[in-house]
N, C-alpha and C positions, 0 to 999 in steps of 0.2 A: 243677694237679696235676702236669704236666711239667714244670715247674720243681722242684718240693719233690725227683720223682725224679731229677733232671739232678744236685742240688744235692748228694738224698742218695748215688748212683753217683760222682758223680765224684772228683776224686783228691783228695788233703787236700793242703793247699797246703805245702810245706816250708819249716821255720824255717831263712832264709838270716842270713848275717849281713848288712849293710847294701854293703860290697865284694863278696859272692856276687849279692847283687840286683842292683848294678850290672852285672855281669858277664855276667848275666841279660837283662838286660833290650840289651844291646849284641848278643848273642848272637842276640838276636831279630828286632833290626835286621837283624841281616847277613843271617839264616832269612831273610826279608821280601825283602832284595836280589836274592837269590840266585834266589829261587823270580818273582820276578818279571825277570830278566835271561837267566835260564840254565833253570829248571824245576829239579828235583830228580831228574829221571829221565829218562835219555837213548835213543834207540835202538839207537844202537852207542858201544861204549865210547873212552874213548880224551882225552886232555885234559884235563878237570874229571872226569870220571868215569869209575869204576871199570871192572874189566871186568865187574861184574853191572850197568855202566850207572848205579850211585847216585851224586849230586856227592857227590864227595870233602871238600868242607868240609862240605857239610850232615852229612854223618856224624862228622866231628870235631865239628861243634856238637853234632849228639845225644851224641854220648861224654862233652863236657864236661858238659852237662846234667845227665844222668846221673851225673857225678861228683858234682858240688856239690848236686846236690837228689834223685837219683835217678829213679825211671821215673815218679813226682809230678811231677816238676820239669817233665821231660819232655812228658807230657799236660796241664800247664797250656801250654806254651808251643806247642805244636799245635794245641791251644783256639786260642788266641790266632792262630796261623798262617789255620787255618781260617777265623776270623771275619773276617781282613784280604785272605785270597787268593780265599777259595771253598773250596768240599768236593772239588774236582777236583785241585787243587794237591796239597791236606793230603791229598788219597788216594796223592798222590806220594810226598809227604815221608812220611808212613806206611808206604808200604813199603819207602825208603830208608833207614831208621831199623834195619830187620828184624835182630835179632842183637846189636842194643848193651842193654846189661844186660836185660834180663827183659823188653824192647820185643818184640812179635809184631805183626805186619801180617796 
C-alpha cells in the first residue's frame, strides 16, 4: 500500500531528450560528490558557499535541473540523492535548493 502511494504522490518523471538525460544524470554525479566532500550546507559562509551557507554549485545544479526538467526533474533527482547519501544529507540539499523554481524546503 506505500508503494502504490509513494508511486501515486510522487513527481511524474520528465520527457528529457537523450542529451538532457545525459546532463542529468552527470549533474547527479557531481550532487553525489559534493554532498559527500563538502555537505551542502555550511555553518558559516564563505568559499563554496553562499552567505545563507548553501554550496554554491549545488544550487547551480538545482537551477539547471530545473531548467531542463523542472521541479520533476528536480524531486526525482533528490530521490535519488537520498537513496545514495541518507535522509540527513537530502535534508541538506533540500533546504539548499529553497527558492530555485517552485522548490520549498
Amino acid at each position: 500500500m506505500l508503494d502504490f502511494l509513494r508511486r501515486l504522490l510522487s513527481p511524474t518523471t520528465p520527457r528529457l531528450t537523450r542529451e538532457q538525460t545525459r546532463e542529468a544524470q552527470a549533474l547527479f554525479v557531481e550532487l553525489i560528490n559534493i554532498g559527500r566532500k563538502e555537505d551542502y550546507l555550511a555553518e558559516t559562509p564563505g568559499g563554496a558557499f553562499t552567505g545563507q551557507c548553501h554550496h554554491r554549485r549545488a544550487r547551480e545544479i538545482g537551477a539547471r535541473l530545473n531548467q531542463i526538467g523542472g521541479t520533476d526533474l528536480m524531486w526525482q533527482t533528490y530521490e535519488k540523492v537520498r537513496r545514495s547519501l541518507g535522509k540527513q544529507l537530502c535534508d541538506h540539499l533540500e533546504y539548499a535548493w529553497t527558492g530555485i523554481g517552485t522548490w520549498l524546503a
